[in-house]
C-alpha positions in Angstrom: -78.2 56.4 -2.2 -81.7 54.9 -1.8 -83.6 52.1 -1.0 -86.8 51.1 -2.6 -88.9 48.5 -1.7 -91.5 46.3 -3.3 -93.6 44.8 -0.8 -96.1 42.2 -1.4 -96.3 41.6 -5.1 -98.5 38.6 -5.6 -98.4 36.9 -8.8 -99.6 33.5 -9.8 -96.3 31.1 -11.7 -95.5 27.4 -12.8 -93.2 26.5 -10.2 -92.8 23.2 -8.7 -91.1 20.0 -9.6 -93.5 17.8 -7.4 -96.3 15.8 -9.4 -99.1 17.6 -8.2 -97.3 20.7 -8.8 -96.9 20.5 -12.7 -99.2 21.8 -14.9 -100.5 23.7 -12.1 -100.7 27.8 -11.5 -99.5 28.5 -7.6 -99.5 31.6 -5.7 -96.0 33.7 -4.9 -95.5 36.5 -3.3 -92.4 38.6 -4.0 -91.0 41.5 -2.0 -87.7 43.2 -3.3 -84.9 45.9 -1.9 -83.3 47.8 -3.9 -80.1 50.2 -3.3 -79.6 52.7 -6.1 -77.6 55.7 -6.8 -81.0 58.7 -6.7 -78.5 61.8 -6.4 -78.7 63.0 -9.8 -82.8 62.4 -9.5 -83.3 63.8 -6.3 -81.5 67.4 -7.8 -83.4 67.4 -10.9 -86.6 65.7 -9.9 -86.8 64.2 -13.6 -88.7 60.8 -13.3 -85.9 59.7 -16.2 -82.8 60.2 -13.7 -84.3 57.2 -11.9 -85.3 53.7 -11.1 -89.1 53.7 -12.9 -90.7 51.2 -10.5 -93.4 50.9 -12.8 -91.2 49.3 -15.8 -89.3 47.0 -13.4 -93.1 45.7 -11.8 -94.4 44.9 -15.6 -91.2 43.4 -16.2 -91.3 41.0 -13.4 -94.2 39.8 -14.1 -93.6 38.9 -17.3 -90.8 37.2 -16.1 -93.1 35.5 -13.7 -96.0 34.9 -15.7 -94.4 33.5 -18.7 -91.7 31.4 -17.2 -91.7 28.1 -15.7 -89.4 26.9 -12.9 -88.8 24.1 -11.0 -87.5 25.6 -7.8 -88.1 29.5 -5.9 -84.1 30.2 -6.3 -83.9 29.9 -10.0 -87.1 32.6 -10.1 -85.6 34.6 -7.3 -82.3 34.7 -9.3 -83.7 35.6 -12.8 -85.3 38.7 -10.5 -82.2 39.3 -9.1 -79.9 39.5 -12.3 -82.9 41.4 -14.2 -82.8 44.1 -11.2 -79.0 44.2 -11.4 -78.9 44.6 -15.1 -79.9 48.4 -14.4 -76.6 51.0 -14.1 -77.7 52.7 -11.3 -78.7 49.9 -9.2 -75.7 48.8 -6.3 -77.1 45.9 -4.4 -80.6 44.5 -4.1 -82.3 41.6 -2.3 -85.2 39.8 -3.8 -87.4 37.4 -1.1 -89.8 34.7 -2.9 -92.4 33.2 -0.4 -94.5 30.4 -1.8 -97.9 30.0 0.2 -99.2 27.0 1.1 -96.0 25.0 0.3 -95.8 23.1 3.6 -98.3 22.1 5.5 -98.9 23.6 8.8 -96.7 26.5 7.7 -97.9 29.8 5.8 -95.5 29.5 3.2 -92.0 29.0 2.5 -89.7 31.8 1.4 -85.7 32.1 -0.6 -83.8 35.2 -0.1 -80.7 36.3 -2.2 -79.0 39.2 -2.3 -76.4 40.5 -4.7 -74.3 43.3 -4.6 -71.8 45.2 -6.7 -68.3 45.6 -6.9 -67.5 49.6 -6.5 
């Protein structure tokens, strides 16, 4: 097994519910863990034998980009069930930290975490 991590993706989404929210791009900053089966990669070295990071970045921020949400849990769960869609993934947490969201706080943040049955 490994674990990758995605640290720090910061993409721009329609998410809110509040008034002033609505209609209105904000700042979001994703980081995700991901538990995977690499044995078969790690023998071969054949980038196909694994996770492609680079697919699963471009297809989060479509996700991102092109959605709209009300609230950080239904984004971090559409993550979530798009990184769990891949066989050889086996658990995988994704943290969503909106900036800014509170004042006198640096941002608020939603973590889930799904893993699958053996």
């Amino acid at each position: 097994m490994a674990i990758l991590y995605i640290k720090n993706l910061f993409l721009r989404s329609y998410i809110g519910f509040s008034e002033h929210e609505l209609g209105k791009l904000q700042d979001i900053v994703i980081n995700i863990t991901i538990d995977f089966k690499s044995e078969k990669a790690e023998c071969t070295d054949n980038p196909d034998d694994t996770l492609n990071y680079k697919i699963l970045k471009h297809e989060i921020i479509k996700l991102v980009e092109v959605g709209r949400f009300k609230l950080i849990e239904a984004l971090a769960r559409q993550i979530l069930n798009m990184i769990m869609s891949y066989a050889i993934v086996s658990e995988a947490t994704v943290e969503i930290d909106k900036p800014h969201a509170l004042r006198f706080a640096d941002s608020v943040s939603i973590s889930l975490t799904h893993k699958k049955d053996e």
